[in-house]
KOLFISE-967595 format. One record per residue: x, y, z of N, C-alpha, C in turn. Coordinates in steps of 0.2 Angstrom, whole numbers, plus 2048, in hexadecimal, padded with zeros to 3 digits. Each point is the difference from the previous one (the first is absolute). Example, Ala and Ser with C-alpha at 12.3 -4.5 7.8 and 13.67 -1.06 7.14 Angstrom:
8427E48277FC806800804806800/7FE8057FC8048068017FC805803/
// end
This chain:
C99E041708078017FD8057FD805/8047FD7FD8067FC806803805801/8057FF8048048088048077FA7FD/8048048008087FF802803802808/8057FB8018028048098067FC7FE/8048058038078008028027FE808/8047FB8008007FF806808801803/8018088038048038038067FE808/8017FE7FF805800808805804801/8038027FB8088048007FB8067FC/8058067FF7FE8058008038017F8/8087FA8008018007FA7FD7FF7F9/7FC7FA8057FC7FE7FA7FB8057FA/8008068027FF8047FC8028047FA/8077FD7FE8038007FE7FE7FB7F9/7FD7FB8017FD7FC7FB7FA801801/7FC8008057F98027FE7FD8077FC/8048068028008067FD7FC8007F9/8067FC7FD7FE7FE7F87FC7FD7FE/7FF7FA8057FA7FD7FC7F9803802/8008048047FA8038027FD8077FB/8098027FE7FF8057FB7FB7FD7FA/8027FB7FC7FE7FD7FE7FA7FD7FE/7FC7FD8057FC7FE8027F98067FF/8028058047FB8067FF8028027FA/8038017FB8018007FB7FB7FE7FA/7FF7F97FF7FC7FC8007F97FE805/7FF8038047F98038027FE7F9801/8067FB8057FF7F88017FF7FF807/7F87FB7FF7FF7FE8077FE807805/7FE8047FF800807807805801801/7FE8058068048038058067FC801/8088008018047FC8037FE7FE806/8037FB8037FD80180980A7FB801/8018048078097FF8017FE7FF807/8007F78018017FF809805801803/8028028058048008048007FE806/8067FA8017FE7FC807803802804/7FF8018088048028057FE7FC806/8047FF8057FF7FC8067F87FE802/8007F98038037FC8008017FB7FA/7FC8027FA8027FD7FA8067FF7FE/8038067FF8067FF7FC806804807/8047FD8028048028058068067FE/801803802805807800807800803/8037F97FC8078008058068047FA/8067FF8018068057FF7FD8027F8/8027FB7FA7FC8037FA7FC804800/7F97FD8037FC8037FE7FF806805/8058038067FE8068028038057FC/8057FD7FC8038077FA7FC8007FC/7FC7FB7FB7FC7FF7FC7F8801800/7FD7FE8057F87FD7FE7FC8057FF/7FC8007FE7FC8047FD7FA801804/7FF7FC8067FB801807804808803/8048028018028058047FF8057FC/8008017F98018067FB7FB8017FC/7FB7FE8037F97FE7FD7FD8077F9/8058078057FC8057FF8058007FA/8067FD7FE8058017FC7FC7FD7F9/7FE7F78037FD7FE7FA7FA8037FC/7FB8048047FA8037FD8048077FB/8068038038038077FC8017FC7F9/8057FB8018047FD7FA7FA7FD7F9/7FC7FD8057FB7FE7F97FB8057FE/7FE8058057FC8057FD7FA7FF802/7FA8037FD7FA8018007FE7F97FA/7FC7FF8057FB7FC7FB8017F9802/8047FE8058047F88017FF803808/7FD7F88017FA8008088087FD801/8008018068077FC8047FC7FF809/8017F88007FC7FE8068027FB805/8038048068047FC8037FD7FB803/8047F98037FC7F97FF8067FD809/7FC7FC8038057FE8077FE7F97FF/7FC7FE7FD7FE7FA8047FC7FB7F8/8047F98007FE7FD7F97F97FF7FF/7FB7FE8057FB8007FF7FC8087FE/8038058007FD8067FE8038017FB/8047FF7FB8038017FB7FD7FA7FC/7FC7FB8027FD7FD7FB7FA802800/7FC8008057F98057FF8028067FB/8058028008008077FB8017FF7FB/8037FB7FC8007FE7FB7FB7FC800/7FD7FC8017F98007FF7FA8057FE/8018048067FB8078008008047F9/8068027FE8028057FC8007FB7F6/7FE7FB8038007FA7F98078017FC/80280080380A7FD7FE8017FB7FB/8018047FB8017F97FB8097FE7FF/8048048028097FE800802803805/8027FE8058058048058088007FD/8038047FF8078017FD807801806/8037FB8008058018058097FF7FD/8038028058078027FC8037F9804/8027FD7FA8067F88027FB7FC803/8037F78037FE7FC7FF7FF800806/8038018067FC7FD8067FD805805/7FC7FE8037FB8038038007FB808/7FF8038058017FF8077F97FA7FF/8037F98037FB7FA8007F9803802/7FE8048047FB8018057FB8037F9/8028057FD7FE8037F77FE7FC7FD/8057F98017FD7FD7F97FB7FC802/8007FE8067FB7F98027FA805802/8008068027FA8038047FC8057FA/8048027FC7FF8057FA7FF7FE7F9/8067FE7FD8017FD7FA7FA7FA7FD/8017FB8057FD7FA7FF7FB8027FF/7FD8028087F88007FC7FC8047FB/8068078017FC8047F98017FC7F7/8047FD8038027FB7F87FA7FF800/7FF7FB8067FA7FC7FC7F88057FF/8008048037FB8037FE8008057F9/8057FE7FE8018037F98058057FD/8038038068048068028077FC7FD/8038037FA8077FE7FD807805803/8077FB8038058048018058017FE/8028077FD8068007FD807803800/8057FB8008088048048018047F9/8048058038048057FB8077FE802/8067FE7FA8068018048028057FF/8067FF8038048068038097FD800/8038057FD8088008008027F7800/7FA7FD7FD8027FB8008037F8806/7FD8028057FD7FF8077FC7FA801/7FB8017F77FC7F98018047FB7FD/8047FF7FE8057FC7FD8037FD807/8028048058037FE8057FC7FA804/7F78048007FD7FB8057FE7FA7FB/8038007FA7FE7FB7FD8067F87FF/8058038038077FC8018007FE807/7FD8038067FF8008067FA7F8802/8018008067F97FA8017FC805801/7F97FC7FE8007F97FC8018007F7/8048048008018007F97FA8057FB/8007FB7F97F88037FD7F87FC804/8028008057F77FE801800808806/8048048017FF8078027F98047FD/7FF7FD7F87FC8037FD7F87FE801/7FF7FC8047FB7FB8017FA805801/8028058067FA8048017FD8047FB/8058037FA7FE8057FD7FD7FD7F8/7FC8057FF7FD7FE7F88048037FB/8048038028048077FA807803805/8037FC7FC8088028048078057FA/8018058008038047FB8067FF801/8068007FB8088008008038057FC/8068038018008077FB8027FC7F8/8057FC7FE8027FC7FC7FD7F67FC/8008007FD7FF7FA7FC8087FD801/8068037FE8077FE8058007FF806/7FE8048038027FD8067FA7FB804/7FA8007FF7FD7FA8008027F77FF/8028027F88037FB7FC8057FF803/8068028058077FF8027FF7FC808/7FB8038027FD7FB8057FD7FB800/7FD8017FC7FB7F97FE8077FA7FE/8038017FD8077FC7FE8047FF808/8018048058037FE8067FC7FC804/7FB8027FD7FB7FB8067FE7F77FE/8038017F97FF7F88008087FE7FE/8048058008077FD8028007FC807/7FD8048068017FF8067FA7FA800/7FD7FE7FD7FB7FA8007FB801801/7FE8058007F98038007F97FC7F9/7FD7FB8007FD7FD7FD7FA8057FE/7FA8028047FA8047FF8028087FE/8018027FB8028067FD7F68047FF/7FC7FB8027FA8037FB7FF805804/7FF8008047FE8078048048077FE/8047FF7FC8058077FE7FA8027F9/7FA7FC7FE7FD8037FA7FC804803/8018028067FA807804804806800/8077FF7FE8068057FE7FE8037FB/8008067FF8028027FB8028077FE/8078037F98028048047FD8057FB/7FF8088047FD8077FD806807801/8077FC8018048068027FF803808/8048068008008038067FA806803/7FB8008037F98027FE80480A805/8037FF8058038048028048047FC/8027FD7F88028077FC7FC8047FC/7FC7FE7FF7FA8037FE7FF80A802/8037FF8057FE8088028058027FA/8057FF7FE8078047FF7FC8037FB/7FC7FD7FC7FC8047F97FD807802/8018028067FB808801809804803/8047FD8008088068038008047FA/8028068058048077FD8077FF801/8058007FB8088008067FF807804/7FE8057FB8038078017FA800807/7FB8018017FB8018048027FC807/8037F98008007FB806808806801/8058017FC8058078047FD805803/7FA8027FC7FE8088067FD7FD805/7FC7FA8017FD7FD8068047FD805/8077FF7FF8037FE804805805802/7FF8067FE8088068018037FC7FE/8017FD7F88088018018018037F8/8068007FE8038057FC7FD7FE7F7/7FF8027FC8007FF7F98058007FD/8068038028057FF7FD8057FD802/8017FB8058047FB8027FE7FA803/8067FB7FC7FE7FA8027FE7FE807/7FD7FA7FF7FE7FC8078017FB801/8037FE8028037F88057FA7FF805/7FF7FA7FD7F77FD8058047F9802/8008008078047FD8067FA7FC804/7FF7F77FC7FC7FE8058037FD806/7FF8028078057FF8067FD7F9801/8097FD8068007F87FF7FB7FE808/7FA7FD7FD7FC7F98058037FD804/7FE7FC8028037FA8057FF7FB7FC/8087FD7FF8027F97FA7FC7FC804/8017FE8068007F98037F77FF800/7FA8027FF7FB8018007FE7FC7FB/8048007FC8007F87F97FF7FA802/8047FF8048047F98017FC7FF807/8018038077FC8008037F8801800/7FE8047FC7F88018017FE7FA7FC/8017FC7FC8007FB7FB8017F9806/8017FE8048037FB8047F97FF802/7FC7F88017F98038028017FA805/7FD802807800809800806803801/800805800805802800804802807/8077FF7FF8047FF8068088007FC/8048008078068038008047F87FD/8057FF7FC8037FC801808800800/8047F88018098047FF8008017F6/7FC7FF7FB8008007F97FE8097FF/7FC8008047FF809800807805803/8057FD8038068038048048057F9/8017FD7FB8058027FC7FC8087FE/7F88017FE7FD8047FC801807808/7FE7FE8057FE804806807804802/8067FC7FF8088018018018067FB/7FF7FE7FA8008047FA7FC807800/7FA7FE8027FD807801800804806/8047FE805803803805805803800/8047FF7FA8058017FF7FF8067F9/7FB8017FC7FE8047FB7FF807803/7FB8008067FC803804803803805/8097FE8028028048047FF7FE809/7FC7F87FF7FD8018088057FA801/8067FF7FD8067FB8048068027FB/8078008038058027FC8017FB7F7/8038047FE8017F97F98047FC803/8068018058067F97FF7F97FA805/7FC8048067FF7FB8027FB7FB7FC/7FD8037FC7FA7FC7FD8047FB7FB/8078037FD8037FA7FC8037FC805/8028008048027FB8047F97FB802/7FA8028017FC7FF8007FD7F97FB/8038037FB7FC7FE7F88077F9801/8067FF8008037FC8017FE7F87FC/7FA7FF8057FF7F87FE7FD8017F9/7FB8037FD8008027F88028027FB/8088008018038027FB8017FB7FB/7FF7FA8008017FB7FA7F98017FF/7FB8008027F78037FB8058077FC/8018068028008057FB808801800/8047FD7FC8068038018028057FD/7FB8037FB8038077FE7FB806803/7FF7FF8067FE803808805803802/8038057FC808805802800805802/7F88038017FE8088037FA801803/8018018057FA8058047FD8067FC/7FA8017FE8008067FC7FD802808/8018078017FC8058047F98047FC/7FC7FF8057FB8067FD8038067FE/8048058068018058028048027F6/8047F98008048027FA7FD8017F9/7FA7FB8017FB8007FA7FF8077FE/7FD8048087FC8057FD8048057FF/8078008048058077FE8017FE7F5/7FF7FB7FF8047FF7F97FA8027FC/7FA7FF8037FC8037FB80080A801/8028018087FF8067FF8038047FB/80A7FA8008048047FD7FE8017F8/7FE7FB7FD7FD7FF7F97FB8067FF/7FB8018027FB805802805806801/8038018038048068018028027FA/8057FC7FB8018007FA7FE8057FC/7FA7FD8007FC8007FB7F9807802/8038058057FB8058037F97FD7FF/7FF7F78047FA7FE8007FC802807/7F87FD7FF8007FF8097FD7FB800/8027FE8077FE7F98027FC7FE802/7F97FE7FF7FA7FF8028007FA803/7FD7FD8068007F98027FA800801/7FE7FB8037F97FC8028007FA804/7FF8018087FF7FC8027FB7FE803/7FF7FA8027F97FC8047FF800807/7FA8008017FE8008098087FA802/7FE7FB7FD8027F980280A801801/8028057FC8067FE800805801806/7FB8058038058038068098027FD/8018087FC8037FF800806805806/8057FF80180380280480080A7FF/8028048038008058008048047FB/8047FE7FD8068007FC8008017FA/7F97FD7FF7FE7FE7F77FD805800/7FD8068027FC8068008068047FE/8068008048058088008037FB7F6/8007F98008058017F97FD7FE7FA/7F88058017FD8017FA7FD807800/7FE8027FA7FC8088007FB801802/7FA7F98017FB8008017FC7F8802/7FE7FD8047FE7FB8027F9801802/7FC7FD7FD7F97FF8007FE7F8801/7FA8018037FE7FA8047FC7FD7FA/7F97FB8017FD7FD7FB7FC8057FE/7FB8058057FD8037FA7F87FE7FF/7FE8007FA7FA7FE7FD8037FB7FC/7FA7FC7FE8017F97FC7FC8007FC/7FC8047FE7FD8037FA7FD807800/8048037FC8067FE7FB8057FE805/8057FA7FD8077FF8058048027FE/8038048078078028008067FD7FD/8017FB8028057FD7FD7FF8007F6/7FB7FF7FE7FF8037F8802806800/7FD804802800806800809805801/8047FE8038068018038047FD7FB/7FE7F87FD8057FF7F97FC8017FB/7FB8037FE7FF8057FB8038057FD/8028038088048097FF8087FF801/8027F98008068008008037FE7FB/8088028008037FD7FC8077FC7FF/7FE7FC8068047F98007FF7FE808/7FF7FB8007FC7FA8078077FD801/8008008098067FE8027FC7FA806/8027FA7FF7FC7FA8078047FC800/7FE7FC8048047FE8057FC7F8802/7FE7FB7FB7FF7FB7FF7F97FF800/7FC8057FD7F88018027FC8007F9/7FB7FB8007FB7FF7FA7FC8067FD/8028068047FD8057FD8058027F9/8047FB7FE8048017F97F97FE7FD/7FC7FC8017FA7FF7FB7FD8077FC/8008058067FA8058008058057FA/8078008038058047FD8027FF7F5/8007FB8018017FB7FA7FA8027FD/7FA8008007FB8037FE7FE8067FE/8018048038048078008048027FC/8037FC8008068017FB805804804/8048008068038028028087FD802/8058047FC8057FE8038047FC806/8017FA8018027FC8078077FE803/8008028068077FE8017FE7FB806/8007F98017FF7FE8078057FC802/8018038098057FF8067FE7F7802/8047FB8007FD7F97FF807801807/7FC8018068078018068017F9804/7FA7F97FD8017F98048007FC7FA/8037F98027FD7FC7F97FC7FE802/7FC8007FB7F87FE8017FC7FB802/8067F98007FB7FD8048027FE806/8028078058038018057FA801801/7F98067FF7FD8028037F87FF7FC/8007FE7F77FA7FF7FE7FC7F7803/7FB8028007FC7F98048027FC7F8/8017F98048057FA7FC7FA7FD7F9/7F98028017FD7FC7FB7FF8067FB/8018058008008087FD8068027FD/8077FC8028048027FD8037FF7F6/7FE7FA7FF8007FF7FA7FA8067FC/7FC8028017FD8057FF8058077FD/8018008068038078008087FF7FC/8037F88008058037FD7FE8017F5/7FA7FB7FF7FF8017FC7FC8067FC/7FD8048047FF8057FF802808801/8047FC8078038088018087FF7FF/8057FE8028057FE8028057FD7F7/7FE7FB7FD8027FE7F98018077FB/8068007FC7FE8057FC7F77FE7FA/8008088007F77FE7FF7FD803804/8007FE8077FD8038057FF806800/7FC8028067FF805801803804803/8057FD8028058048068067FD7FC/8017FF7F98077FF7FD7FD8017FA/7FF8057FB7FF7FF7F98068077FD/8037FE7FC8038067FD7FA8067FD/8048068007FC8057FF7F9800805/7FD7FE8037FC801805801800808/8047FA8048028008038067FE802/8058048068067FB8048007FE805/8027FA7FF8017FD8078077FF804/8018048068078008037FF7FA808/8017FC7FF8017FB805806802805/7FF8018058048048028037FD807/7FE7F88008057FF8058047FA7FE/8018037F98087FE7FC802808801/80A7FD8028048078007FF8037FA/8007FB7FA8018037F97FA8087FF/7FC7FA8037F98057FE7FD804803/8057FF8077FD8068048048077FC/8068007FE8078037FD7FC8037FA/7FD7FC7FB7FC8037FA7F8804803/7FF7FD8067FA8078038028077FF/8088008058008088018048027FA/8037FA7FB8018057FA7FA8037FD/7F97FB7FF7FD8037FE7FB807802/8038028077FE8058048058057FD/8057FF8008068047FF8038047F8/7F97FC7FC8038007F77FC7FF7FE/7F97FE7FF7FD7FB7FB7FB809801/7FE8007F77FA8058017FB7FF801/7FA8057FF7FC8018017FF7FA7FB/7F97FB8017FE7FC7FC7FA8057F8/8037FF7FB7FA8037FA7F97FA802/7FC8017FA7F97FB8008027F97FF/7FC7FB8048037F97FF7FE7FE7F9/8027FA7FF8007FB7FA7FA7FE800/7FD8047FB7F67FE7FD8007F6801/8058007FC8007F87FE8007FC808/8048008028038018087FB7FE804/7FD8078017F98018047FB7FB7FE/7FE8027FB7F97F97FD8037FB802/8057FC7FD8007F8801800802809/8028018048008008067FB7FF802/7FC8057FF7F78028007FC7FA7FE/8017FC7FB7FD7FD7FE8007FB803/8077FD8027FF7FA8057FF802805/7FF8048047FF7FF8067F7803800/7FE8047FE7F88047FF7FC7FD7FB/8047FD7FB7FB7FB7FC7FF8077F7/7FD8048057FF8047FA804807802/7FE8057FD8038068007FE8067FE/7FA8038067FB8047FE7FB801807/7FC8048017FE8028067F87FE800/8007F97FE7F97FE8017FE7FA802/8057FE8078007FA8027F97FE804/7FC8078027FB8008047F97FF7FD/8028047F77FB7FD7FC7FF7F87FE/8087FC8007FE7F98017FF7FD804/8018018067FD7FE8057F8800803/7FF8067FF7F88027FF7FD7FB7FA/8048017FD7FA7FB7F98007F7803/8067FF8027FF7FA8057F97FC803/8018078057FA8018037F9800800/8008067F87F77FD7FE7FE7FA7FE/8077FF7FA7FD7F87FE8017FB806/8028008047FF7FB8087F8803802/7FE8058037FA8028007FB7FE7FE/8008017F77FA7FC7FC8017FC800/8047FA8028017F97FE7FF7FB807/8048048047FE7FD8087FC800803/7FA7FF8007FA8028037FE7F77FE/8037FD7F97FC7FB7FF8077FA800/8048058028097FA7FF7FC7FD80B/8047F97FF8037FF806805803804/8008018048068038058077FB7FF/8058057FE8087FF7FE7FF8007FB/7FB7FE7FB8027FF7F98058057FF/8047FF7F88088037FF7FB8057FC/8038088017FD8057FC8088007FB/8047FF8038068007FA8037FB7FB/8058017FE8017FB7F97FE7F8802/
// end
């Protein structure tokens, strides 16, 4: 019987596998799961991946998926191809499209050829990015089965890429999209249950506060390779000046030579003021303030005293970040695509837009976002579901603290509202992206054994 194997580096990526593992055993597909995990000198352990990888927390990943899923740590690509070998591996499952060269030429290839099919899962729609990026669509070259959450956002790409002249579109039929396989869990939440597991109250509201990342990680981490440059000054100025670690007057003095790029650039938003507006709001309303933040964000000390509760990542199956807007009742962020996860949910949204966006979103990902998050429609601007307060216009810094100062408690969003929003960006609307994925899978299984390597599994 062929095995299934996930192939682990981040610790987040449990968060998509979770599901389809559920799933899988479910369906009584292929055995036992089997979840590699690489660690030095395979896969290296710099700044992301010490907050993330799933080499150090090994014992985390064996708690999180449970009994029954062999988890097998891996250092070296010629041992990670023996094992797949050994264990008869008919799909290795990985999250997004690129994989460290050393993986692909040492691991991938030659399990290809030996029979062994691989396939990406996306994620918040990241493979869209590495499909805008170089080398464009031949990114997909290595894999058999590459997933996207939407037939929109596919489609909206595929159209920029032959705007930009992109002639060879064909490798994008390895695409194909099955929604967000990472919402799948919400189908098991209790609201009332994730409040007693979490202390917190049944009888009053919650403000679920995803706290602000490092903007410039867009723009620079996207530079390849990545590096410092004077086009990166304007976002670095802005987030030093968000963050408290440089005066405002200095950084606008600063910002000076780009004032004709953003002329309606007429406010420095502060962190410090974000959070007092939401505490005020929250105060209001006898709520409490729930936050969540990440290994990665490094937040300052300050974020803890001006919320009620500040918790770290957590587990990833079940993830916290579900879990926390599940039992809440209105999402306050701060330019982050976990509006997807919220939107889904159905959860009231208010998002803090404290830069203009393509001060700090990577330049071939911005049409993206303005088209799905940004446009009325969006995700981060649809009436009855979502607000958008851009906040480094005076006007709409001025309508944030009104709306901290007066605006109620949000009732249920707009049914209508949420679907359409849902629909473009997830494709479907329903918690069994994992079963379409999986069904991917088998037919690729029974049919590749006798396809040649690359054939398109998709449309």
């Amino acid at each position: 019987m062929m095995r299934i194997a996930y192939f682990c580096p981040r610790i987040n990526h449990l968060k998509m596998f979770g599901p389809v593992i559920a799933e899988q055993r479910r369906r009584s597909l292929g055995g036992p799961p089997l979840v590699f995990v690489p660690g030095p000198p395979l896969l290296g352990l710099g700044s992301k991946a010490a907050a993330l990888g799933a080499w150090p927390r090994l014992g985390e990943v064996r708690a999180q998926l449970g009994a029954g899923v062999e988890v097998v740590p891996v250092t070296r690509a010629a041992e990670l191809l023996e094992r797949i070998g050994r264990a008869r591996v008919g799909a290795v499952v990985s999250v997004g499209l690129r994989l460290d060269p050393a993986i692909v030429a040492g691991v991938m290839a030659p399990s290809r050829r030996a029979g062994t099919l691989w396939c990406a899962l996306g994620h918040v729609q990241e493979e869209l990015l590495d499909l805008l990026l170089p080398p464009g669509p031949a990114v997909l070259g290595p894999w058999d089965l590459a997933t996207t959450l939407s037939r929109d956002g596919l489609d909206f790409v595929t159209a920029l890429l032959r705007r930009d002249g992109v002639t060879d579109v064909a490798p994008l039929r390895r695409m194909v999209p099955v929604g967000f396989v990472e919402l799948d869990q919400v189908r098991e939440f209790d609201r009332a249950e994730l409040r007693r597991r979490y202390g917190l109250p049944l009888d009053r509201p919650v403000v679920y506060l995803s706290t602000a990342g490092r903007f410039d990680r867009r723009v620079i981490g996207r530079s390849l390779p990545p590096r410092i440059r004077l086009e990166h000054a304007p976002i670095r100025l802005l987030e030093a000046a968000f963050f408290g670690r440089v005066p405002r007057a200095l950084a606008r003095a600063g910002l000076a030579p780009w004032r004709r790029r953003w002329p309606d650039l007429d406010h420095l938003t502060s962190y410090r003021d974000v959070l007092a507006a939401v505490r005020r709001f929250a105060r209001r309303h006898d709520a409490v303030v729930v936050a969540k933040t990440r290994a990665k964000h490094r937040d300052p000390a300050w974020v803890a005293r001006a919320v009620d509760h500040l918790l770290p990542d957590g587990a990833f199956f079940p993830f916290r970040t579900l879990e926390l807007m599940a039992l809440a009742d209105v999402y306050v962020g701060l330019s982050s695509s976990s509006a997807i996860e919220a939107a889904f949910i159905g959860l009231p949204m208010v998002h803090v837009l404290p830069f203009p966006p393509d001060a700090y979103e990577a330049p071939s990902f911005l049409p993206v976002r303005e088209e799905f998050y940004l446009k009325p429609g969006g995700v981060w601007n649809t009436p009855g579901l979502a607000t958008a307060f851009h906040t480094y216009r005076a006007r709409e810094w001025r309508a944030f603290v009104e709306w901290s100062e007066a605006a109620p408690l949000p009732g249920p969003v707009d049914p209508a509202a949420r679907r359409a929003v849902v629909r473009r960006l997830l494709g479907e609307d329903d918690c069994n992206a994992s079963g379409r994925f999986l069904d991917l899978v088998e037919v690729a299984l029974e049919r590749g054994r006798a396809a040649p390597r690359g054939e398109a599994i998709g449309r």
